[in-house]
C-alpha positions as CSV (number, residue, x, y, z in Angstrom):
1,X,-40.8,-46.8,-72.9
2,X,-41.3,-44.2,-75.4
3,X,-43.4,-44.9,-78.3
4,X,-43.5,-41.2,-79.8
5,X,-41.9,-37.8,-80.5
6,X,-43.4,-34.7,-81.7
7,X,-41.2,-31.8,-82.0
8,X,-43.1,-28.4,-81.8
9,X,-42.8,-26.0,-85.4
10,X,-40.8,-23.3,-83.0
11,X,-38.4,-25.7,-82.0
12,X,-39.1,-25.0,-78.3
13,X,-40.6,-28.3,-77.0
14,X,-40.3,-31.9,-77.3
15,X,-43.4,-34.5,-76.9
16,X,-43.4,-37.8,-76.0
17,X,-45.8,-40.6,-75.6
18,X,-45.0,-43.8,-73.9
19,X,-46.0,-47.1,-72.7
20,X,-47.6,-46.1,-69.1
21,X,-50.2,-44.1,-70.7
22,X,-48.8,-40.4,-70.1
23,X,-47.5,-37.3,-72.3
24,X,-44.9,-35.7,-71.3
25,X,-44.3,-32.1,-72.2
26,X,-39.8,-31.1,-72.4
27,X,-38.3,-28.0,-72.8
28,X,-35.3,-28.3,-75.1
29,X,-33.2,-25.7,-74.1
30,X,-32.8,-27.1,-70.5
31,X,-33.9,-30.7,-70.5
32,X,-37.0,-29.4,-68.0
33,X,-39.8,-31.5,-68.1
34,X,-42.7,-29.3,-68.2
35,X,-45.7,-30.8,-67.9
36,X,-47.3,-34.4,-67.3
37,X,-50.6,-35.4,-69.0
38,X,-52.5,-38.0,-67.9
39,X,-55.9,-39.2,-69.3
40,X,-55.4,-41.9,-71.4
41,X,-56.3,-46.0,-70.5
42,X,-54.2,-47.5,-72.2
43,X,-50.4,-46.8,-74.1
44,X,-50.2,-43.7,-76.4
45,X,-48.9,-44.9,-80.2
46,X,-48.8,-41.3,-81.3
47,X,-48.7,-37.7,-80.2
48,X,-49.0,-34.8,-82.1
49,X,-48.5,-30.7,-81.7
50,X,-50.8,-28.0,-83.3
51,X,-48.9,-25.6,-85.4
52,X,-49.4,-22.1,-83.1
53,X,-48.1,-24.6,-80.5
54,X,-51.8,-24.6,-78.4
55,X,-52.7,-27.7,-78.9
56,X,-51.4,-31.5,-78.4
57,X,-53.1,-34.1,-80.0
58,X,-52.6,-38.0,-78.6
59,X,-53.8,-41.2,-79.9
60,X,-54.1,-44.4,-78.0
61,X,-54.6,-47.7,-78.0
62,X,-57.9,-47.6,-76.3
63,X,-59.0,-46.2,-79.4
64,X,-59.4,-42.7,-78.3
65,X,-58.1,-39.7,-79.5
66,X,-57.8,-36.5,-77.0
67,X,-57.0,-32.9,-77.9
68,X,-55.3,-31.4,-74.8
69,X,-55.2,-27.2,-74.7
């Protein structure tokens, strides 16, 4: 289940957080799924993208935050 959407400022990617703990990293255009992160213990309530598009930001509910490059 997805629990959140981040759209990046160039309009180029979509990411999502969801309930088994993993972002996942979409290219619009085609549908492609990118890119699988994994790192988190528990589910991911929010996720976030950096403005110049480097950096994804994820929040969880084992009360971590992680900034992926």
């Amino acid at each position: 289940m997805i629990l959140s959407v981040s759209i990046s400022p160039d309009n180029n990617y979509a990411i999502s957080s969801s309930f088994d703990k993993n972002i996942r990293v979409w290219y619009l255009a085609t549908g492609e799924l990118i890119i699988i992160l994994r790192g988190h213990k528990k589910e991911l309530v929010a996720v976030a993208i950096s403005l110049d598009n480097k950096y994804i930001i994820s929040g969880s509910s084992d009360i971590t935050i992680k900034i992926w490059e």
